[in-house]
C-alpha positions, 0 to 999 in steps of 0.5 A: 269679361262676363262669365257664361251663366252656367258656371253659377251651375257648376260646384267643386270638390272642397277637399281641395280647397281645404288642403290649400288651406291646410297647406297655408297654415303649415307655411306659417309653422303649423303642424296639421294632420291631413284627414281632408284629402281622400287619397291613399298614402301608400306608394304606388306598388313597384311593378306598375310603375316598372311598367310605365317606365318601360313604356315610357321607354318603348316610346308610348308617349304619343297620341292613342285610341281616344276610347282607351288603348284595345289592350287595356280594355280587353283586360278590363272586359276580363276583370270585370267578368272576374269581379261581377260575372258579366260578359262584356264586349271590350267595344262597351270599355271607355277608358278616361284620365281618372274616373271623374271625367267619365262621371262628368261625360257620362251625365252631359251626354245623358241628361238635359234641362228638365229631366231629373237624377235621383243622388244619394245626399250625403255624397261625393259632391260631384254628382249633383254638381254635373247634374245641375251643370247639365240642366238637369235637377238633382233630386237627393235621397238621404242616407240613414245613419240608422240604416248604416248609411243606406237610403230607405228603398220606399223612399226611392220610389217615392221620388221616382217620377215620369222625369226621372232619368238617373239613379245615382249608386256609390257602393262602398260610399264617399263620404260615410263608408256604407255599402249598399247590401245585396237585397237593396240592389236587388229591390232598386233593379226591381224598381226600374227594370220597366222604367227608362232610367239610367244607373250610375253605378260608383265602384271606385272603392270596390276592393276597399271593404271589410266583412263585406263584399259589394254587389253591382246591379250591374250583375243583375238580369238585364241591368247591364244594358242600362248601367254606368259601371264605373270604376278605376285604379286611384284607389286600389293601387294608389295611383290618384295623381296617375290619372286612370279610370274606366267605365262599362257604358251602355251601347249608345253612350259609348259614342257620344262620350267617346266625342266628348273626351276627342273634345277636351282630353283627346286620349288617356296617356298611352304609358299610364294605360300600361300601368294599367294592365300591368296593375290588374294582371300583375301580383295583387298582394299589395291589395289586401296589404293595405286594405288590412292596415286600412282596417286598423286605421279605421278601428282606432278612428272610430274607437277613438272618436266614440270616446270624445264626449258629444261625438259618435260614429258608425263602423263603416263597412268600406272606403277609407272614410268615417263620417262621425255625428257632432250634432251635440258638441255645441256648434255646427259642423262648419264652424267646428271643422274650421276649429279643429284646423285653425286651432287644432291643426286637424284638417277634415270636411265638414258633412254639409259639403256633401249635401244637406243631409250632411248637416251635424256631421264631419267626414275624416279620411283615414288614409294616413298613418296610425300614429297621425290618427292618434294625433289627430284624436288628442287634438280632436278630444282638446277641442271638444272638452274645451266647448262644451265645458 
């Protein structure tokens, strides 16, 4: 069997290679404290999985509008006028199991062999993976540690070129938790409003901040016409394996990503879809219940890693990531994170599966509990005493 060549194009996300990893290891006896995996360990909240019972109940368990049930985008078209004060016809709401397949949709109905896409580098990997499945060549941008993990605006433009045809925004950030300040969003409007190119605007972990609210280009004159305003209900309400996302589309990509989930998916399933509505109109209290008890995680991290010798880490402003430099431990970033599981029982990402400019950096999720962070930190300060003696 001869596999088509452009699967040699398509990437994947390792975090869950590691987890499998990580999960071997604990068969043999080992105890590991999981920092790998980007998902929140809270339930659920109750009302929303009420709601999909009910449903399931009611029998909304066949077939539906491949676009998304009207309901739950009328609601969505409603929160997103709350949230970034646009007005948007319900008609431009898509809604997706999971926000990934609309990344993926999105992108093979926009770009084609010799067209480029401008991507944050460090990133979520599966950008520049679509990208380059699609044909496309993804030009990376890096992000600063100096700039708290924002690109340098002159530098954007310097990559802009006549083939370009997609900008990639993730604002709070996977993996570094950096969020892009209002006056950035301002100046990369003012970039492209003349030029005919795309945003593809992540706002997954929109409610996940700290001290900071996030701005959508989206809400700026004129943006909504060309942006991919994509968001989705994994990470606010703890719904990752629920499967659930939604984007605000351009109007002449509405349907030709339409098409492609009629192609592969079919539709989102019906009662999931009311857990949705019943998520962004239901009591929202659990929200910032567990954005505070993010906030302490993130406090001790941090705290914790700037006090292992050869390690430092920037505060980061959102999402439940820290993304700490271990350029002077002594080994790279690979080798190291492979240690600290091997060794140590610490699963996390090393910062090149990210991209290149994630070389001298490692990537922790601190969606798991404090007393699993303190662990995770005596293991982490074992390991690195121990090379660098």
């Amino acid at each position: 069997m001869k596999i088509a060549n452009r699967m040699s194009r398509l990437g994947t996300e390792t975090a869950f290679g590691v987890l499998a990893k990580a999960q071997a290891l604990e068969a043999k006896g080992m105890d590991v404290v999981h920092l790998e995996i980007g998902e929140p360990d809270f339930d659920t909240p109750v009302n929303i999985r009420t709601a999909a019972k009910s449903a399931l109940d009611n029998g909304q368990t066949h077939y539906c509008n491949s676009q998304g049930i009207v309901p739950l985008r009328n609601v969505i078209a409603e929160e997103l006028g709350k949230t970034r004060d646009i007005d948007i016809d319900p008609a431009r709401i898509v809604v997706a199991p999971g926000a990934k397949p609309i990344v993926f949709f999105s992108i093979l109905a926009l770009l084609e062999r010799g067209d480029e896409a401008i991507c944050p580098d460090p990133s979520y990997p599966i950008y520049e993976s679509v990208i380059n499945f699609s044909g496309a060549t993804c030009v990376p941008i890096q992000l600063r540690e100096e700039l708290d993990f924002r690109f340098d605006i002159e530098e954007l433009k310097a990559k802009i070129t006549s083939r370009t045809k997609l900008i990639v925004l993730n604002s709070p950030h996977n993996p570094t938790g950096g969020v892009l300040e209002k006056d950035d969003v301002y100046a990369i409007a003012d970039i492209i409003k003349e030029r005919d190119i795309t945003v593809l605007s992540d706002e997954v972990y929109e409610h996940i901040v700290y001290d900071y609210e996030p701005f959508s280009i989206a809400s700026l004159p004129g943006m909504l016409e060309r942006t991919i305003l994509l968001s989705g209900f994994s990470k606010t309400y703890a719904m990752t394996g629920w499967r659930l996302g939604y984007a605000a589309l351009p109007p002449k990509l509405v349907e030709p990503v339409v098409r492609l989930i009629v192609n592969s998916v079919s539709c989102t399933a019906p009662f999931v879809q009311q857990a949705g509505i019943e998520a962004l109109t239901g009591p929202q209290n659990s929200v910032p219940e567990m954005v505070n008890e993010f906030r302490k995680r993130r406090d001790l991290i941090v705290n914790g890693l700037n006090n292992i010798p050869g390690i430092s880490c920037v505060l980061p402003r959102g999402a439940f990531y820290v993304f700490p430099k271990v350029k002077e431990v002594g080994i790279g970033c690979d080798e190291l994170a492979d240690v600290l599981l091997n060794q140590a029982g610490v699963a996390c990402l090393p910062g090149t599966h990210f991209g290149q400019y994630g070389d001298g950096y490692l990537r922790f999720s601190y969606a798991t509990s404090l007393d699993k962070i303190s662990l995770a930190l005596e293991r982490i300060d074992k390991v690195v005493k121990k090379l660098k003696s």
